[in-house]
C-alpha beads as a LAMMPS data file, in Angstrom:
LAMMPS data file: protein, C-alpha beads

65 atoms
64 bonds

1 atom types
1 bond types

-500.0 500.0 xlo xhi
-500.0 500.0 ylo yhi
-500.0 500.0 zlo zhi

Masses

1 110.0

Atoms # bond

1 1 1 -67.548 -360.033 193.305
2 1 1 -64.995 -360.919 190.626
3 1 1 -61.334 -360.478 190.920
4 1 1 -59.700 -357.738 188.814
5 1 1 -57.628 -358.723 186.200
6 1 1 -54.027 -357.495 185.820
7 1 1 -53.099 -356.193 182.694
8 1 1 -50.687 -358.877 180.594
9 1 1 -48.796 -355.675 179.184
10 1 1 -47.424 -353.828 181.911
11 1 1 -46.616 -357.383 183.825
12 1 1 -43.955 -357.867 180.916
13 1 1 -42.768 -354.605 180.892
14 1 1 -42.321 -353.079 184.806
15 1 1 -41.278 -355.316 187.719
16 1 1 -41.473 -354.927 191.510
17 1 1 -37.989 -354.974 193.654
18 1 1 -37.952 -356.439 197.179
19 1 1 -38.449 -352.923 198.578
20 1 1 -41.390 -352.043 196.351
21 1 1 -40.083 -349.982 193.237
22 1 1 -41.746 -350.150 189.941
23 1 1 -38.930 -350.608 187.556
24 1 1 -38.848 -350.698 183.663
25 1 1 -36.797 -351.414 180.698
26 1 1 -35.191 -347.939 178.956
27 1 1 -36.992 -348.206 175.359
28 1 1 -34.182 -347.229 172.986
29 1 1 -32.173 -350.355 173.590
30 1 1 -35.409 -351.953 171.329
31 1 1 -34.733 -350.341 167.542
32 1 1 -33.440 -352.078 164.779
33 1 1 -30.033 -349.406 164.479
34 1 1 -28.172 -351.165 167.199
35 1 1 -25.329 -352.106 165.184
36 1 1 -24.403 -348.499 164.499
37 1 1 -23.572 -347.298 167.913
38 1 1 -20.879 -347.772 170.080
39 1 1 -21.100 -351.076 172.681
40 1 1 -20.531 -348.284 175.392
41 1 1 -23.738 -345.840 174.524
42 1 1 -25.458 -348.955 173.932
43 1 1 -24.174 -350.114 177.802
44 1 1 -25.402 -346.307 178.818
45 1 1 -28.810 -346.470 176.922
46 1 1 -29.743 -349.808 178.153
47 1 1 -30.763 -350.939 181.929
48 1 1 -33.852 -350.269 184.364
49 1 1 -35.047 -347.588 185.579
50 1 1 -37.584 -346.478 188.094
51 1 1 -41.149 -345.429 186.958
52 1 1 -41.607 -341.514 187.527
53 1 1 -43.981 -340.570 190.354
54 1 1 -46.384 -339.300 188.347
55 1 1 -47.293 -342.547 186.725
56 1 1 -46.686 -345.309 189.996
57 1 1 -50.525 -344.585 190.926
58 1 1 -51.555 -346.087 187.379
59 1 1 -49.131 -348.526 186.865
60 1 1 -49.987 -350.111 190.492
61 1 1 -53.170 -350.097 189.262
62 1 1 -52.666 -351.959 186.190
63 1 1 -51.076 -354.415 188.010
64 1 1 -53.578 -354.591 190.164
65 1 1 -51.837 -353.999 193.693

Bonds

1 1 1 2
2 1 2 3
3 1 3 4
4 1 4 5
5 1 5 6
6 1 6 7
7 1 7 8
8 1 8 9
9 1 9 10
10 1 10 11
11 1 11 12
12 1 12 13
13 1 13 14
14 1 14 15
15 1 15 16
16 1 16 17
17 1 17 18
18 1 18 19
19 1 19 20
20 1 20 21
21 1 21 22
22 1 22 23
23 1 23 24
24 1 24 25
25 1 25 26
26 1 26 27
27 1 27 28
28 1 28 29
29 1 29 30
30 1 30 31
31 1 31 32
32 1 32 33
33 1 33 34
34 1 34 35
35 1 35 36
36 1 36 37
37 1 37 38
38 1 38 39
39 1 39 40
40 1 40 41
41 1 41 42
42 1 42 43
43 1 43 44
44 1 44 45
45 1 45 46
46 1 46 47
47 1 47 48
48 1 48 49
49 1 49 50
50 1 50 51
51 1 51 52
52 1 52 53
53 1 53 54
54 1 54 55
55 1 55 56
56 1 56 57
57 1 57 58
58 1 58 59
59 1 59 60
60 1 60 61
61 1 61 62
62 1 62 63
63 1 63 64
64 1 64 65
């Protein structure tokens, strides 16, 4: 049987910590405005996150773990 594939988007986008978290990148860091705001609100918008529980099962999936 054939090994499932993991999919090449969400392995750039969420990583795994040591304890097993799914983390992510907050989007709004990623628009072209940047230079507008303040370096603190762009210190406060920025950073990972974890994945809400309602999408882990999918994600995990994706990644195929």
């Amino acid at each position: 049987m054939p090994k499932m594939k993991s999919n090449s988007g969400i392995k750039k986008r969420v990583k795994i910590t040591g304890t097993g978290k799914l983390m992510h990148e907050k989007g709004r860091r990623r628009t072209h405005l940047v230079q507008k705001q303040s370096s603190g609100r762009s210190r406060l918008d920025g950073g990972m996150v974890p994945i809400a529980k309602a999408d882990r099962k999918r994600v995990k999936k994706l990644l195929g773990k």
